[in-house]
C-alpha positions in Angstrom: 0.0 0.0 0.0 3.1 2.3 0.9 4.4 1.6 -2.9 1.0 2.9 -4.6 0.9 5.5 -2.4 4.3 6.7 -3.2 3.8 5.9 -6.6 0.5 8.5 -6.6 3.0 10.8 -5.0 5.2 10.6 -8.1 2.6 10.7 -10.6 1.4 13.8 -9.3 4.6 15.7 -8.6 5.8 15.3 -12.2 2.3 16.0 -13.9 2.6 19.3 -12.1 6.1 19.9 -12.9 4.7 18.8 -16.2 1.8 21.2 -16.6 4.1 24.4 -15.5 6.8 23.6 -18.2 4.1 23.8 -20.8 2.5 26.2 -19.2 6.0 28.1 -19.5 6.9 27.4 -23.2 3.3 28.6 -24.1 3.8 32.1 -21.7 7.2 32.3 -24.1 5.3 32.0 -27.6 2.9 34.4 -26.5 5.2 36.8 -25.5 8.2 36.4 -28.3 4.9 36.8 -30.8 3.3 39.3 -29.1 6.9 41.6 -29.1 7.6 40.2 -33.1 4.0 41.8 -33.8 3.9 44.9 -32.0 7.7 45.7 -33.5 5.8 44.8 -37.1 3.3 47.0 -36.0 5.5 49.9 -35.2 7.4 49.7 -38.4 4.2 49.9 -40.6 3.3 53.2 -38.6 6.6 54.8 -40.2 6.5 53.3 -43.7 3.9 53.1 -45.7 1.8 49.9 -45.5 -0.6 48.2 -47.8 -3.4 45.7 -47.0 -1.1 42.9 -47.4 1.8 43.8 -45.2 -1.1 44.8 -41.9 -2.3 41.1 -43.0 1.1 39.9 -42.8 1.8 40.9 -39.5 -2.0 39.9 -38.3 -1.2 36.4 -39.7 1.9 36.1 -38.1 0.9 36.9 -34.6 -2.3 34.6 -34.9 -0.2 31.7 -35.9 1.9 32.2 -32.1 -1.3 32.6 -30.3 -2.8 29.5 -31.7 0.8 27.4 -31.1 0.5 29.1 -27.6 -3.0 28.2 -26.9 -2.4 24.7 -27.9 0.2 24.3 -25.2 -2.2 25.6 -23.0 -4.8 23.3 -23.7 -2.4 20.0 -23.6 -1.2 21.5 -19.9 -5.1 22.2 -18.6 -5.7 18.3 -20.6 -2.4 16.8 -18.1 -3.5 19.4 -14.5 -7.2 17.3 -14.7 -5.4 13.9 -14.8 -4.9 14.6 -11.2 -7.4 17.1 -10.2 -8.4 16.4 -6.7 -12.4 17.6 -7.2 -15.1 18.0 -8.9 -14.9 21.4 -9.1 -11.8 21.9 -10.4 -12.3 19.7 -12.8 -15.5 21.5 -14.1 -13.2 24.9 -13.7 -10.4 22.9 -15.8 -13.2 21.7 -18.9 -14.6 25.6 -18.5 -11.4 27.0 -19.1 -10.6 24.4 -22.0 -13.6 24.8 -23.6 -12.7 28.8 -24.2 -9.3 27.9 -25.1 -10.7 25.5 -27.8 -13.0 28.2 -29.1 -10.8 30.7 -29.1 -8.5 28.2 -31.0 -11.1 27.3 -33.7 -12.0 30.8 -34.0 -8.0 32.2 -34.4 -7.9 29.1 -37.7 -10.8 29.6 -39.1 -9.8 33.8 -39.4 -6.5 32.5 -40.4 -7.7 29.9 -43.0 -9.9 33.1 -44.5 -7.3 35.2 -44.6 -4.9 32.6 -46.8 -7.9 32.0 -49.1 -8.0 35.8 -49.8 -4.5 35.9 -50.2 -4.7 32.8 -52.7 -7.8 34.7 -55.0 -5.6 37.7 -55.3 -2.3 36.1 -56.2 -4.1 33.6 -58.7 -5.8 35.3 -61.7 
């Protein structure tokens, strides 16, 4: 009994450990893209910009946030493995559900705006 108990002991230490490293790399993709897009930003303020370069940048820093909020949603997947209640577990499926919206939402804007970008490179 000593063995599974230390064994849960384990299990749960490194599934947190776990959970905060992924956690980490996505706080780094949201803030390397969110630094590469506001210096894109500030560079089309000086120059002068068309539709496509504003859509570059736009396409660019929706392509981090989606890479970020997939790391997020595999660590809130691996903190329910061993959540203790319930409750956290409902707060856990709340707070992935909005990630996964906010996920579909970010591809689907992203997939549109490569389709336009397709009709007006192709006659």
């Amino acid at each position: 009994m000593e063995t599974l108990s230390l064994m849960k002991e384990w299990l749960v230490f490194w599934t947190e450990v776990s959970a905060t490293l992924i956690d980490a790399i996505a706080l780094v993709i949201v803030v390397v893209g969110t630094i590469e897009a506001a210096i894109g930003g500030f560079l089309l303020m000086f120059g002068s910009p068309d539709g496509h370069e504003k859509r570059a940048v736009w396409l660019r820093y929706a392509r981090w946030l989606v890479a970020a909020l997939t790391f997020q949603l595999a660590a809130d997947i691996i903190e329910t493995s061993i959540a203790p209640s319930w409750d956290d577990v409902g707060r856990l499926a709340v707070i992935a559900v909005i990630r996964t919206l906010l996920n579909y939402f970010l591809e689907r804007d992203l997939e549109d705006v490569r389709g336009r970008q397709r009709e007006s490179v192709t006659p």
